[in-house]
FIBA-518364 format. One record per residue (C-alpha): z negated, y, x; residue number from 1; residue in one letter. Coordinates in nm, 4 decimals, always signed. Example, Ala and Ser with C-alpha at 12.3 -4.5 7.8 and 13.67 -1.06 7.14 Angstrom:
BEGIN
w:-0.7800&v:-0.4500&u:+1.2300&num:1&residuo:A
w:-0.7140&v:-0.1060&u:+1.3670&num:2&residuo:S
***
This chain:
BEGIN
w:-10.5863&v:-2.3772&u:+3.5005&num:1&residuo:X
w:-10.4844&v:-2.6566&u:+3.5959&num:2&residuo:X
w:-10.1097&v:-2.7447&u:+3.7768&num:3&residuo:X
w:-10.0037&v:-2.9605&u:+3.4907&num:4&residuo:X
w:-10.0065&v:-2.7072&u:+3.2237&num:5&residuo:X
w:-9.8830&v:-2.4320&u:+3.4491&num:6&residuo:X
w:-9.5513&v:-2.6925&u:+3.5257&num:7&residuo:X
w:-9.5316&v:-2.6925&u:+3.1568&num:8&residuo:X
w:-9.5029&v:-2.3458&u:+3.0582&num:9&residuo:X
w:-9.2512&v:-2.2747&u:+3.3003&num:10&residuo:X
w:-9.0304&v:-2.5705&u:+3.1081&num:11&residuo:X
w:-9.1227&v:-2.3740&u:+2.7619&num:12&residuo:X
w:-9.0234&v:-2.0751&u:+2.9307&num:13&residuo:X
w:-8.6897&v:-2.1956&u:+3.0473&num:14&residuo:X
w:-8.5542&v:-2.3103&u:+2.7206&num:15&residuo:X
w:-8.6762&v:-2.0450&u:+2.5735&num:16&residuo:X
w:-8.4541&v:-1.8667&u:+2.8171&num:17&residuo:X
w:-8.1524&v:-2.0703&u:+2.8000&num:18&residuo:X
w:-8.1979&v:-2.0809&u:+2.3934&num:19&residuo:X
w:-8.1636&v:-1.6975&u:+2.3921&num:20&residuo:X
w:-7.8530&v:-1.7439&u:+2.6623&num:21&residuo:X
w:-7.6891&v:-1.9551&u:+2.4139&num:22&residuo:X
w:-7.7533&v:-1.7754&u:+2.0884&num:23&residuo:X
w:-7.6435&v:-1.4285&u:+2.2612&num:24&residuo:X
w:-7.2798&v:-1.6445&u:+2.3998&num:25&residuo:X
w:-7.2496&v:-1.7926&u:+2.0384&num:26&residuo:X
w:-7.3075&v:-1.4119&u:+1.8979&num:27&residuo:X
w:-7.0578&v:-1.2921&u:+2.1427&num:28&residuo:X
w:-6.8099&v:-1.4945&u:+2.0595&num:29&residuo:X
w:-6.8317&v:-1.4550&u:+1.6908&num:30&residuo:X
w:-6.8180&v:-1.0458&u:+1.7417&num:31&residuo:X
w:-6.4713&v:-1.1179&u:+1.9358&num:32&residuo:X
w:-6.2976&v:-1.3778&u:+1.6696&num:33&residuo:X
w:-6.4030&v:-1.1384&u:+1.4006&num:34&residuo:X
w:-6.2522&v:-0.8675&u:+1.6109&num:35&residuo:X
w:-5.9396&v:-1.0251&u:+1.6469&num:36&residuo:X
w:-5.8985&v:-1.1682&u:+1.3368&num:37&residuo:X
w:-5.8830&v:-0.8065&u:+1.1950&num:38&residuo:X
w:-5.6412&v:-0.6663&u:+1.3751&num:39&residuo:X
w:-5.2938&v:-0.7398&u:+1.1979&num:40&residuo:X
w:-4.9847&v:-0.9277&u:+1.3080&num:41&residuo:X
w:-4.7201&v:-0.7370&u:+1.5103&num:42&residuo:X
w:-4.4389&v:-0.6771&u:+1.2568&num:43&residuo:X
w:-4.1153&v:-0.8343&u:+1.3274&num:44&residuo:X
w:-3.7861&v:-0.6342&u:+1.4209&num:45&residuo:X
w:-3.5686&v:-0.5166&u:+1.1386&num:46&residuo:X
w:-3.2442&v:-0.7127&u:+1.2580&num:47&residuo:X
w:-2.9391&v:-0.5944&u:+1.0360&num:48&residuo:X
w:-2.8132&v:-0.9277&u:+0.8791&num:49&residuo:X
w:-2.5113&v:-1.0511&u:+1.0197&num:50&residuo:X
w:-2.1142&v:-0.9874&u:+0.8516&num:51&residuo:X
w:-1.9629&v:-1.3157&u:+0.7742&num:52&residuo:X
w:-1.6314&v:-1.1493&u:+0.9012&num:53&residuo:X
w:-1.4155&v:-1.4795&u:+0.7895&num:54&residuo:X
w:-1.5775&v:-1.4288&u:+0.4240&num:55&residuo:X
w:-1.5149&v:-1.0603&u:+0.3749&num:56&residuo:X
w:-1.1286&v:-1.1693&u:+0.5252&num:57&residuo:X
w:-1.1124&v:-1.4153&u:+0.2197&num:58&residuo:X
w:-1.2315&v:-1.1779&u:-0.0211&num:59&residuo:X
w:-0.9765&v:-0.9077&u:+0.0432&num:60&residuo:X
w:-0.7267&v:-1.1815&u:+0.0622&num:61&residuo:X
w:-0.8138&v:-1.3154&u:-0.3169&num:62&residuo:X
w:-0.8057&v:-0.9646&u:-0.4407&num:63&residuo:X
w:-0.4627&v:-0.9031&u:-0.3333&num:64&residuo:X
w:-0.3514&v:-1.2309&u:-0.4334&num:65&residuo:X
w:-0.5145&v:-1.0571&u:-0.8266&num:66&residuo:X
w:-0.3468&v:-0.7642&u:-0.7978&num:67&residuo:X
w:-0.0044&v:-0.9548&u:-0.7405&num:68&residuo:X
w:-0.0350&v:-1.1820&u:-0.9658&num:69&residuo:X
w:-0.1312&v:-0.8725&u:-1.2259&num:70&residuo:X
w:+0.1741&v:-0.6682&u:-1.1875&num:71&residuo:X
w:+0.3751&v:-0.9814&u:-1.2046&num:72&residuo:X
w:+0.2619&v:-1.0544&u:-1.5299&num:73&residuo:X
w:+0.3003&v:-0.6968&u:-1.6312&num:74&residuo:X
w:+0.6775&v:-0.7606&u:-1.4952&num:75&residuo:X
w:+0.7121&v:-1.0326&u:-1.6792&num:76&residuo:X
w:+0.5537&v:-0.8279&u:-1.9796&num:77&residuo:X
w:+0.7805&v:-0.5605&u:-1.9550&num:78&residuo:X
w:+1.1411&v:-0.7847&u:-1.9006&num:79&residuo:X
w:+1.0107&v:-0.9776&u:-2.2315&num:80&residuo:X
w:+1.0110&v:-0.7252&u:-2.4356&num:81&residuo:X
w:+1.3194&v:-0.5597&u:-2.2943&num:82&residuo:X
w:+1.4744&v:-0.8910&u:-2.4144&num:83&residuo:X
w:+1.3100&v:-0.9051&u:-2.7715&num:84&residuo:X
w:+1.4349&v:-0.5516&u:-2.8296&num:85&residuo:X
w:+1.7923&v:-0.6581&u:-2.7351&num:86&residuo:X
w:+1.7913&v:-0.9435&u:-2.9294&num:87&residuo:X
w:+1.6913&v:-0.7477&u:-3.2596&num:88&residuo:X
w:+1.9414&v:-0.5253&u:-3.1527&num:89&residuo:X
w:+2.2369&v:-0.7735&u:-3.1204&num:90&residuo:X
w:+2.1001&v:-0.9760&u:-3.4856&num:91&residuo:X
w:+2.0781&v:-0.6156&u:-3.6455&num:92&residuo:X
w:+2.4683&v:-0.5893&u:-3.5387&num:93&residuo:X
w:+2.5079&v:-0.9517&u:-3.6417&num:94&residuo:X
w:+2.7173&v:-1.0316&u:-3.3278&num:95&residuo:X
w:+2.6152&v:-1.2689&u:-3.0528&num:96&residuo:X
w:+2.7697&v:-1.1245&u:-2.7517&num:97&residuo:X
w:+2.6760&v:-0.7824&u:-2.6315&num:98&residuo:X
w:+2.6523&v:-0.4516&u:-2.8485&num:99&residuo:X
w:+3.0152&v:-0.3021&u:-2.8331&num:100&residuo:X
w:+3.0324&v:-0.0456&u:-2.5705&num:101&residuo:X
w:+3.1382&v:+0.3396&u:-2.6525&num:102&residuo:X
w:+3.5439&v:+0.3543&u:-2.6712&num:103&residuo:X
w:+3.6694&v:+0.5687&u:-2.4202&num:104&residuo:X
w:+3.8342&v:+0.8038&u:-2.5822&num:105&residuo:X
w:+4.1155&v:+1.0393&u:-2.3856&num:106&residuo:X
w:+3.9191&v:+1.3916&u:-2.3055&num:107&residuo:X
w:+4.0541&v:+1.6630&u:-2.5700&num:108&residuo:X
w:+4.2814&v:+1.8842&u:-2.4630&num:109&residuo:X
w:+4.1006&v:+2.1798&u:-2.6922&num:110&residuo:X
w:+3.8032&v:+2.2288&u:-2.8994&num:111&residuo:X
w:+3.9109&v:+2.1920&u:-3.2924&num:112&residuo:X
w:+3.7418&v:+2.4746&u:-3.4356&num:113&residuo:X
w:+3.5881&v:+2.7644&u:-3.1915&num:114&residuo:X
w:+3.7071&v:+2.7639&u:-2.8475&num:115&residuo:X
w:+3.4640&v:+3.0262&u:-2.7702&num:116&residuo:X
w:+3.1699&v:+2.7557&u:-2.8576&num:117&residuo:X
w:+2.7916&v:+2.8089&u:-2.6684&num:118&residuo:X
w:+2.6065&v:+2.5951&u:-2.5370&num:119&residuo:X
w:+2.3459&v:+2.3908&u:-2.7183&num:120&residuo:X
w:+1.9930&v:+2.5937&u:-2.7943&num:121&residuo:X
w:+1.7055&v:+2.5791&u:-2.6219&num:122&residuo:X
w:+1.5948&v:+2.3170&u:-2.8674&num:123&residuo:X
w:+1.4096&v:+2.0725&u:-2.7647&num:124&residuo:X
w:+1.6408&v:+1.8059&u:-2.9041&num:125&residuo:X
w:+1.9235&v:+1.7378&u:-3.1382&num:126&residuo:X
w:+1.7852&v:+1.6061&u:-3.4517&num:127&residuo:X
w:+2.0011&v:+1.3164&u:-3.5914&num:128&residuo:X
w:+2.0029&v:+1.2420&u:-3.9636&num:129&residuo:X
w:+2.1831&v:+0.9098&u:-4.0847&num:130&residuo:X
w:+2.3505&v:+0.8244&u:-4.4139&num:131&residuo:X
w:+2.5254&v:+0.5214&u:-4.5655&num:132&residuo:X
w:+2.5719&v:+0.4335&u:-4.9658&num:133&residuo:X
w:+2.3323&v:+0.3048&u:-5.1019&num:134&residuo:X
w:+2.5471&v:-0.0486&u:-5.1127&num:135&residuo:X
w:+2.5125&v:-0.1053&u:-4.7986&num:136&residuo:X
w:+2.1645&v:+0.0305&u:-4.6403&num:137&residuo:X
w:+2.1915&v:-0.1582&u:-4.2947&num:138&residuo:X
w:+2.4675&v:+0.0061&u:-4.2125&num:139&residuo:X
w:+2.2560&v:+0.3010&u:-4.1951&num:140&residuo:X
w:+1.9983&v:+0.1441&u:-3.9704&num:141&residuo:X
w:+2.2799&v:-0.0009&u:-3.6935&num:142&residuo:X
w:+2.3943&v:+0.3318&u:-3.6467&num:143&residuo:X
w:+2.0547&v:+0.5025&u:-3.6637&num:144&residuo:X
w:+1.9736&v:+0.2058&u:-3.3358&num:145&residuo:X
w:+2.3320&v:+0.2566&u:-3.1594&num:146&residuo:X
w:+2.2315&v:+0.6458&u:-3.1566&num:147&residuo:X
w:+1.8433&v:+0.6500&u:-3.1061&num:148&residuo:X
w:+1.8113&v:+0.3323&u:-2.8930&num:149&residuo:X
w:+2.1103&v:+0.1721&u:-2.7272&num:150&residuo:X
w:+2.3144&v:+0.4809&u:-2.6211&num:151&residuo:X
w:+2.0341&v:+0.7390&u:-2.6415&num:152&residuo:X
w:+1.9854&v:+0.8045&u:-2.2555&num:153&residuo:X
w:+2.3675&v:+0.8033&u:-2.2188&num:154&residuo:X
w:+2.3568&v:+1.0880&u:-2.4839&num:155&residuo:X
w:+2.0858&v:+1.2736&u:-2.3133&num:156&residuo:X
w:+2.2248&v:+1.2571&u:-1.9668&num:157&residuo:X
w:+2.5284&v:+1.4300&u:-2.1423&num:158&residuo:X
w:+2.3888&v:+1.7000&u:-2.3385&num:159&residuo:X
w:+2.0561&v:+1.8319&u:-2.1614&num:160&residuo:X
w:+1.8563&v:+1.7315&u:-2.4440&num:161&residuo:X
w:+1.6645&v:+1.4483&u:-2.5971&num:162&residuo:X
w:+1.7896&v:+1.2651&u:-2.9029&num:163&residuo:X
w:+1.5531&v:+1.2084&u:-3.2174&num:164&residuo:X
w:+1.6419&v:+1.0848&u:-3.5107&num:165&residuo:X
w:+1.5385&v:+1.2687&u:-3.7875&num:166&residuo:X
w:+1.5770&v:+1.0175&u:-4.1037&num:167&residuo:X
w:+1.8153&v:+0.7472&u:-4.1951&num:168&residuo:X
w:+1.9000&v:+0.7477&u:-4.5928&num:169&residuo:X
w:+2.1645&v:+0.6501&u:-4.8374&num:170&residuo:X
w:+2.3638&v:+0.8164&u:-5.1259&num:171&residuo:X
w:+2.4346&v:+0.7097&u:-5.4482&num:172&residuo:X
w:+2.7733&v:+0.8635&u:-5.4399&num:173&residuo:X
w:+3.0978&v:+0.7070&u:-5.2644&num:174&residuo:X
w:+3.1022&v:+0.8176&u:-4.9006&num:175&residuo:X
w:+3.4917&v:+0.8602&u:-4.7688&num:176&residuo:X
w:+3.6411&v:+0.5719&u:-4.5845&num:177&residuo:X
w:+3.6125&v:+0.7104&u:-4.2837&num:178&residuo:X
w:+3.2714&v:+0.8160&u:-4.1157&num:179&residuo:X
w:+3.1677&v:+1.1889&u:-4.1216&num:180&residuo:X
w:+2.9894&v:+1.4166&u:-3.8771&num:181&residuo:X
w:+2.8889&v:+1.7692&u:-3.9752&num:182&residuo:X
w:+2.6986&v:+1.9975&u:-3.7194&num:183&residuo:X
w:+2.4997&v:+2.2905&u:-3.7220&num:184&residuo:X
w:+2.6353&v:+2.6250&u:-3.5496&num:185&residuo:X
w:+2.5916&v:+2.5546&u:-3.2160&num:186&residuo:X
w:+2.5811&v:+2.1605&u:-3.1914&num:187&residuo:X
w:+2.9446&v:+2.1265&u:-3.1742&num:188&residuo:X
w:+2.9151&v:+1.9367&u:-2.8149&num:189&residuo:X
w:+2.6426&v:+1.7491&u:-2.9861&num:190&residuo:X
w:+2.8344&v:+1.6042&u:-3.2775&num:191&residuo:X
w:+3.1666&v:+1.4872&u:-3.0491&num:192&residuo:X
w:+2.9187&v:+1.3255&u:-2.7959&num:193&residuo:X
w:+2.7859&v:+1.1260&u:-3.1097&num:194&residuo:X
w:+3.1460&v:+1.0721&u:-3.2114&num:195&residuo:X
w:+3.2156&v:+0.9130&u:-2.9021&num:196&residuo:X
w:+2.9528&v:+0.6036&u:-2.8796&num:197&residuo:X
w:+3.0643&v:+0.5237&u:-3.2267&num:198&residuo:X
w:+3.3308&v:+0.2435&u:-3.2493&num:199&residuo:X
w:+3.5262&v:+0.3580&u:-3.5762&num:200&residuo:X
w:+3.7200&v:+0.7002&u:-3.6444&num:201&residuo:X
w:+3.5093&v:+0.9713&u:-3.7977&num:202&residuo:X
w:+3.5827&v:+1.3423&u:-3.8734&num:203&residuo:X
w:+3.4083&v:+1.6358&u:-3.7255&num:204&residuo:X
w:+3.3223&v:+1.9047&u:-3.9347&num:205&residuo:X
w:+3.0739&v:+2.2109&u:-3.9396&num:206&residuo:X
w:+2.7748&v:+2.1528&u:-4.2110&num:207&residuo:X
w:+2.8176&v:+2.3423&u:-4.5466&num:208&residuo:X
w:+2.5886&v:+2.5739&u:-4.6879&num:209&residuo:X
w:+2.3810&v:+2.3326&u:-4.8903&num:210&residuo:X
w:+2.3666&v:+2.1269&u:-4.5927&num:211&residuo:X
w:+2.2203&v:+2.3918&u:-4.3554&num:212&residuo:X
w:+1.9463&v:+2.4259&u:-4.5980&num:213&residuo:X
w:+1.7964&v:+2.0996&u:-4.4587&num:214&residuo:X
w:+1.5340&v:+2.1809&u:-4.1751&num:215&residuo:X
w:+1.4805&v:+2.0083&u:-3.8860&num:216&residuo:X
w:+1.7913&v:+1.8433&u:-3.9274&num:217&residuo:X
w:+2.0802&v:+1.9510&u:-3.6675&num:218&residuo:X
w:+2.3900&v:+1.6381&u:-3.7188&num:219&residuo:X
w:+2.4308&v:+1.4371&u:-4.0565&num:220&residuo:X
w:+2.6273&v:+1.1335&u:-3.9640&num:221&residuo:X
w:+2.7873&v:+0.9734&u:-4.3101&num:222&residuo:X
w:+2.8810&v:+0.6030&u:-4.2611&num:223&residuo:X
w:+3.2344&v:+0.5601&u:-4.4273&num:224&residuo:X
w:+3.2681&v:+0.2428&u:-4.6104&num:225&residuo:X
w:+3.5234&v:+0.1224&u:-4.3604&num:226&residuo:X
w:+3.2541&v:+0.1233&u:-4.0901&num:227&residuo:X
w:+3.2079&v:-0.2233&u:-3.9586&num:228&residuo:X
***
């Protein structure tokens, strides 16, 4: 053989080699992205997100600002219709100043009928019927309101129990001139506590038979036509 061919098998021989070299590096490498490419991402941290102190501040602070501005109105609510109430009151009485106040009236040196009188029932409250001819109906209704509206805690401070009005009616017959109370066994205290807040002179007088037949009915007041 001669020394040129040998020379040129060893060059065949050599790339051969360093093909091999190459196409082992390239599979290497291809093995180790693949590798890596699998494996996943490190997850970040779970960082709690930050309290924008200054906004939660400003929050609270608008809420209470609400609430104030909510009970004012209520306030304002409330002192409105205080007023309307008082102004029906005062046109119902047809006078401009204020509702006349109770007379004060020297105490009574005695009771006029029993002086042995009990106190009021356990009731629950003194029942208040109203009557005025049937002439003049709003009479009626101005005492029914002085009794049930305008002097009606004044009445219950005084006698323990709470004031209802029953009914307010008129008669077809003449009523006396001056304004009548009758009372129910018992109610005595009841029907000169009444007497008192009214501004005319009534008489006090213990309900007759026919009158006790009535239920749920414990003082008839009858406007007398002097009542102004």
């Amino acid at each position: 053989m001669s020394r040129r061919l040998i020379v040129a098998r060893l060059i065949v021989a050599r790339r051969i080699r360093s093909g091999l070299i190459c196409l082992a590096l390239l599979c290497a490498a291809l093995t180790l992205a693949a590798v890596f490419s699998g494996c996943a991402a490190p997850k970040p941290l779970d960082v709690p997100p930050k309290v924008d102190e200054e906004a939660a501040r400003r929050e609270a602070e608008e809420e209470r600002r609400r609430d104030e501005e909510a009970r004012r109105l209520a306030e304002e609510a409330r002192k409105a219709e205080e007023q309307r109430q008082k102004e029906e009151l005062m046109q119902l009485f047809g006078e401009i100043g204020e509702v006349p106040q109770p007379p004060r009236r020297p105490k009574p040196q005695g009771i006029p009928f029993d002086e042995a009188v009990p106190p009021l029932p356990n009731e629950p409250a003194v029942r208040v019927a109203v009557l005025s001819n049937v002439e003049q109906p709003e009479k009626g209704r101005q005492v029914a309101l002085l009794i049930g509206t305008y002097h009606r805690e004044h009445l219950e401070d005084q006698l323990g129990a709470a004031i209802k009005i029953a009914y307010v009616s008129h008669l077809k017959r003449n009523i006396t001139r001056d304004s009548v109370i009758h009372f129910r066994p018992n109610f005595l205290r009841a029907a000169t506590s009444v007497a008192s807040i009214l501004p005319q002179h009534q008489t006090i007088g213990p309900m007759s038979g026919e009158e006790r037949l009535q239920e749920g009915v414990d003082l008839l007041v009858y406007i007398g036509g002097d009542y102004r």
